[in-house]
N, CA, C and O of each residue as an XYZ file, in Angstrom:
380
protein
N      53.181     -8.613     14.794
C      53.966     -8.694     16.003
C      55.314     -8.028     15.722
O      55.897     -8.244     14.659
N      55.852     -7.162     16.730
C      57.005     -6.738     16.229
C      58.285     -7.309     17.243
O      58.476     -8.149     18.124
N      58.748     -6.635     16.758
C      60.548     -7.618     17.638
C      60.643     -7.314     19.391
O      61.332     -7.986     20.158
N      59.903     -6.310     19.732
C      60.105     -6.149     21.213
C      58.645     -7.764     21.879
O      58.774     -8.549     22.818
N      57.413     -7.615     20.816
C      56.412     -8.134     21.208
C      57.247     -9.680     21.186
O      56.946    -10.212     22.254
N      58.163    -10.601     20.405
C      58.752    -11.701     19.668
C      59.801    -11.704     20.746
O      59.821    -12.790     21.325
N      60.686    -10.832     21.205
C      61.442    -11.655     22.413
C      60.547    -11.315     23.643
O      60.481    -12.311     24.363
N      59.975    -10.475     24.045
C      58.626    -11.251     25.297
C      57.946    -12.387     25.105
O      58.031    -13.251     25.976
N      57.109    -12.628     23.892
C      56.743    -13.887     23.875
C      57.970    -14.921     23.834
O      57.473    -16.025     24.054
N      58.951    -15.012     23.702
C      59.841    -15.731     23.500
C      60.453    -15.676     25.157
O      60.220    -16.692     25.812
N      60.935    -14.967     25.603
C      61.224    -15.112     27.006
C      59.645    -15.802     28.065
O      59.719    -16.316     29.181
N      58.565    -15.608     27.367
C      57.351    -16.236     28.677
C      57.606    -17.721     27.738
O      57.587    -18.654     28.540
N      57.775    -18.092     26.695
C      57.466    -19.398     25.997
C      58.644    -20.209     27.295
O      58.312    -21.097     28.081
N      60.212    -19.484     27.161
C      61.749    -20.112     27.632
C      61.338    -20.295     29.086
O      61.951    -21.234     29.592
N      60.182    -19.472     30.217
C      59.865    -19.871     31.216
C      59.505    -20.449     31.513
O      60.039    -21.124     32.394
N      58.212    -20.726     31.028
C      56.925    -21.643     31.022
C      57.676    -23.266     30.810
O      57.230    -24.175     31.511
N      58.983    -23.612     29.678
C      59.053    -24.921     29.644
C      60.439    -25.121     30.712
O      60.932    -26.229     30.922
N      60.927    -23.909     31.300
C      61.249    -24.115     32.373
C      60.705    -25.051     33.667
O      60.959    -26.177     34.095
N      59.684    -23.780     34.099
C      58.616    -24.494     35.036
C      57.921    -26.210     34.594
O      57.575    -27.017     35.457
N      57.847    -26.458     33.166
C      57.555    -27.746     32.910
C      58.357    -28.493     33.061
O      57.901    -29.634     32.983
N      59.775    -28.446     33.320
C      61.051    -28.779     33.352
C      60.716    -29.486     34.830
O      60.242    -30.570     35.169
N      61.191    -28.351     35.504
C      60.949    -28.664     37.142
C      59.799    -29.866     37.681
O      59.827    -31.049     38.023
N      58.830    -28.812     37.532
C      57.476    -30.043     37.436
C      57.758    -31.749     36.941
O      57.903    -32.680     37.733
N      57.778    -31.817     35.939
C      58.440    -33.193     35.432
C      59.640    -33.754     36.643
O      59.429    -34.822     37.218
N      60.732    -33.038     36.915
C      61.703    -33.344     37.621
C      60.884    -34.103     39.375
O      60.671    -35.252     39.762
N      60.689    -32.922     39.895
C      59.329    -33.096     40.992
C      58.600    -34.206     41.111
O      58.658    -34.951     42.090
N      57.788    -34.397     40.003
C      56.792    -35.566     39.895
C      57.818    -37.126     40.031
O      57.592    -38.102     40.746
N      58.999    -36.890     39.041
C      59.893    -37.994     39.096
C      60.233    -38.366     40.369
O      60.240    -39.514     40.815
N      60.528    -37.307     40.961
C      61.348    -37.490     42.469
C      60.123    -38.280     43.776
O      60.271    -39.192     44.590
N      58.974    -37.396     43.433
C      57.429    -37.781     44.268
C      57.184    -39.047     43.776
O      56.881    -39.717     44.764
N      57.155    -39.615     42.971
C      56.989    -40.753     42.088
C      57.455    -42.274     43.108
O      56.883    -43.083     43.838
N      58.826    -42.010     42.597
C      59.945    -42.841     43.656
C      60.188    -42.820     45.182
O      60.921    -43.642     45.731
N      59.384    -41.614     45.986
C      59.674    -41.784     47.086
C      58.194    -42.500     47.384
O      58.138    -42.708     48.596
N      57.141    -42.891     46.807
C      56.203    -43.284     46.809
C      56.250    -44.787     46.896
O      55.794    -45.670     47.622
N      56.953    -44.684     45.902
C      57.310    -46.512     46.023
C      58.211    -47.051     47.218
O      58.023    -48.165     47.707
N      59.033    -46.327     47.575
C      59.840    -46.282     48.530
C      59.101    -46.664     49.712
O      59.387    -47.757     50.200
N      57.975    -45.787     50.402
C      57.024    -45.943     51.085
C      55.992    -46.783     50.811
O      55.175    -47.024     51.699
N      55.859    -47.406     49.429
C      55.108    -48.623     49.458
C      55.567    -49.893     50.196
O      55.009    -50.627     51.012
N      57.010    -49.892     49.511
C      57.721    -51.153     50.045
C      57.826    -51.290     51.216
O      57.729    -52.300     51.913
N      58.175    -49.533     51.634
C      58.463    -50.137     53.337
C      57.207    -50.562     54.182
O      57.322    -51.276     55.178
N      56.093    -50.120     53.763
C      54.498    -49.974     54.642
C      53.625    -51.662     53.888
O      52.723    -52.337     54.385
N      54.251    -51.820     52.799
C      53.572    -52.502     52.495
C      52.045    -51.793     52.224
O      51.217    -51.855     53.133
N      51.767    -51.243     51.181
C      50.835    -49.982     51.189
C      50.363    -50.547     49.813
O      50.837    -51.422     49.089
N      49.056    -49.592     49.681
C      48.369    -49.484     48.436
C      49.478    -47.909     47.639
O      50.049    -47.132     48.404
N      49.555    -47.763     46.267
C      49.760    -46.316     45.578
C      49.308    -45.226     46.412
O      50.101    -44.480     46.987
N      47.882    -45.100     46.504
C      46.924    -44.607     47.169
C      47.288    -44.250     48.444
O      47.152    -43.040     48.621
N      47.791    -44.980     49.606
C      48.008    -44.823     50.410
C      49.493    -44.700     50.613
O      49.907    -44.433     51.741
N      50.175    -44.843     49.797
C      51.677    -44.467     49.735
C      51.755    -42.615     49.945
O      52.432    -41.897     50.680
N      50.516    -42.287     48.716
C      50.442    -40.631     48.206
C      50.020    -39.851     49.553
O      50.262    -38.654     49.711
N      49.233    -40.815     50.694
C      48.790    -40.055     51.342
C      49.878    -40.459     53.184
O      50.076    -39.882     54.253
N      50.151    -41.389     52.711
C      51.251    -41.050     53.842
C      52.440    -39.893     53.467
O      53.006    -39.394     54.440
N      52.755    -39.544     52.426
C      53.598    -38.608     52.175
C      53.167    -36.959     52.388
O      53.770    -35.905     52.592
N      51.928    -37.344     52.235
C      51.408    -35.612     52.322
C      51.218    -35.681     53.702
O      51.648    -34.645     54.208
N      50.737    -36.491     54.578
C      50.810    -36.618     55.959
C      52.241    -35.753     56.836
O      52.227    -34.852     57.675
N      53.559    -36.626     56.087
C      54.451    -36.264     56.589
C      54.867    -34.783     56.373
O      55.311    -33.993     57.206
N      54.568    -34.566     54.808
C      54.746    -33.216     54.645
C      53.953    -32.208     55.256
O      54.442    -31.080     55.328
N      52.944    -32.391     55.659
C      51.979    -31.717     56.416
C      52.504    -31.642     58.281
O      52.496    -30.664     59.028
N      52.840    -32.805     58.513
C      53.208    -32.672     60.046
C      54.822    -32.014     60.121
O      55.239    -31.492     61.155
N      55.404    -32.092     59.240
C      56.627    -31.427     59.546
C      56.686    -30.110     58.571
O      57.757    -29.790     58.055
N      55.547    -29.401     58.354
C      55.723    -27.971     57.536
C      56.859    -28.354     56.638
O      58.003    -28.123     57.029
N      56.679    -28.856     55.597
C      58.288    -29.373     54.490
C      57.400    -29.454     53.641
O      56.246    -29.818     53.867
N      58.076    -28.960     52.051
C      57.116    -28.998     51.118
C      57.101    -30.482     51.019
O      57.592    -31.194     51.895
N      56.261    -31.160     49.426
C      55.795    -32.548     49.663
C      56.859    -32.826     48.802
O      57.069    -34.038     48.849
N      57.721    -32.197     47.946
C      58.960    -32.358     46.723
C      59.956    -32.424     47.620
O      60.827    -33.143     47.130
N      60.281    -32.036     48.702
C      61.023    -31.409     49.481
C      61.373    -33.150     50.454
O      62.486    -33.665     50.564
N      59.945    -33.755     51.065
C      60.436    -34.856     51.816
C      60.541    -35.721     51.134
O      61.160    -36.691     51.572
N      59.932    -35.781     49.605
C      59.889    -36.903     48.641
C      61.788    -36.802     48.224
O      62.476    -37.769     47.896
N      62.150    -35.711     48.332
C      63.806    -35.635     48.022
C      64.929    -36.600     49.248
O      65.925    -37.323     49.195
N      63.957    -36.012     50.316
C      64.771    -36.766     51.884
C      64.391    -37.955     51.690
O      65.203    -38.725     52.203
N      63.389    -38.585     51.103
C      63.205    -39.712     51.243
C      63.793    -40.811     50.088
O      63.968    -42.009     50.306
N      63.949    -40.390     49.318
C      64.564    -40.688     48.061
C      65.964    -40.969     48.761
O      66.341    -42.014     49.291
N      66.653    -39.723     48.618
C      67.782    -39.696     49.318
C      68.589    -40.430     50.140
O      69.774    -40.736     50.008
N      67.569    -40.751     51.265
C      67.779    -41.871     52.317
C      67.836    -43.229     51.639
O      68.761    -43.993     51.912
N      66.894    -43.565     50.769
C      66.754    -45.057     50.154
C      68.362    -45.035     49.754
O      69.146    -45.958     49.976
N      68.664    -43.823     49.140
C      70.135    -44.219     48.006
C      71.322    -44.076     49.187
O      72.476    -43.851     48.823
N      70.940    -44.241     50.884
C      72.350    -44.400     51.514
C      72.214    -42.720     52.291
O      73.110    -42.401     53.072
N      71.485    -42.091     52.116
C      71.644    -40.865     52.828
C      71.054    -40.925     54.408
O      70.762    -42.028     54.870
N      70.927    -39.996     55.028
C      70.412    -39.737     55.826
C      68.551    -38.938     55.965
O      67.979    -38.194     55.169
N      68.068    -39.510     57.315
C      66.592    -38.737     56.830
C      66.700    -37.926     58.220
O      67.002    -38.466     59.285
N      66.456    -36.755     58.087
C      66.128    -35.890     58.947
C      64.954    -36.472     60.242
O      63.875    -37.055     60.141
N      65.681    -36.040     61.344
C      64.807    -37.076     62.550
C      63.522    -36.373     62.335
O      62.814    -37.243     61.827
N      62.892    -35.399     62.424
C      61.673    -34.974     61.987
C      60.507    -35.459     61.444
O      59.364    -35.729     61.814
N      61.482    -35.489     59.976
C      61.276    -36.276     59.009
C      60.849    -38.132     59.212
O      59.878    -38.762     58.794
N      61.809    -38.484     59.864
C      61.653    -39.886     60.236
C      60.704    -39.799     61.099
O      59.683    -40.137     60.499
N      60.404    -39.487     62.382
C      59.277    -39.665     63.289
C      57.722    -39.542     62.374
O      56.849    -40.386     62.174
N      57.816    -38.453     62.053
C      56.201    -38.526     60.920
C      56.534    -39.667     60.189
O      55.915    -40.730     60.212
N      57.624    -39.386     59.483
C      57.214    -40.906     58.483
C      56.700    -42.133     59.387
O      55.502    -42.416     59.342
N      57.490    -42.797     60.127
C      57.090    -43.311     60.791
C      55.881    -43.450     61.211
O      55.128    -44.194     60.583
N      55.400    -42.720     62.441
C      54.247    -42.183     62.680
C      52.983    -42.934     61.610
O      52.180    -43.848     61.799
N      53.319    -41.921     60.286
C      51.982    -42.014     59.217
C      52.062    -43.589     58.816
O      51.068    -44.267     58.557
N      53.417    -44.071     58.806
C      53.162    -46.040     58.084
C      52.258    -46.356     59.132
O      51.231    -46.942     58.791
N      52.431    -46.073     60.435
C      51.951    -47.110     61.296
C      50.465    -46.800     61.354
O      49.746    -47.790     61.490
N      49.786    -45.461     61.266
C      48.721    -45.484     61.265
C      48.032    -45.648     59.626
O      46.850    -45.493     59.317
N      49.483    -46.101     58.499
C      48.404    -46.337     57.147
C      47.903    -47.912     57.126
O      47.074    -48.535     56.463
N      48.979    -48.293     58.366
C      48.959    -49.794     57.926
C      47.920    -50.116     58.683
O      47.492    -51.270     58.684
């Protein structure tokens, strides 16, 4: 391997645990807004995961994206009315 081949592999290695970076971050964030939506629905895991993709699905928002609004909101923020009507919406038809 020579030195041009050693910093390419070295720059795809510094990406790759980038992207694992994120991912990890993501999952953390999806994680907690899950529970979030357990408590409030009174829900199974299971059905926590799938009221969230619900919402993300009815309001075109990625699923990291409302798991952030929703997070967010628990800690005192605001949830996008959008956002709130699906959520909404999906508890009432998980419950």
């Amino acid at each position: 391997m020579d030195g041009d081949e050693s910093v390419e592999s070295i720059a795809l290695l510094q990406a790759e645990v980038r992207q694992l970076h994120q991912a990890i971050a993501s999952h953390i964030v999806v994680d907690q807004a899950i529970g979030i939506v357990l408590v409030l629905g009174r829900l199974t895991p299971k059905q926590g995961w799938d009221v969230l993709k619900e919402v993300s699905q009815h309001t075109n928002t990625k699923l990291r994206e409302v798991a952030e609004q929703v997070v967010g909101w628990a800690n005192g923020g605001t949830l996008p009315e959008h956002t709130r009507g699906a959520l909404d919406a999906a508890l009432t038809r998980a419950r």
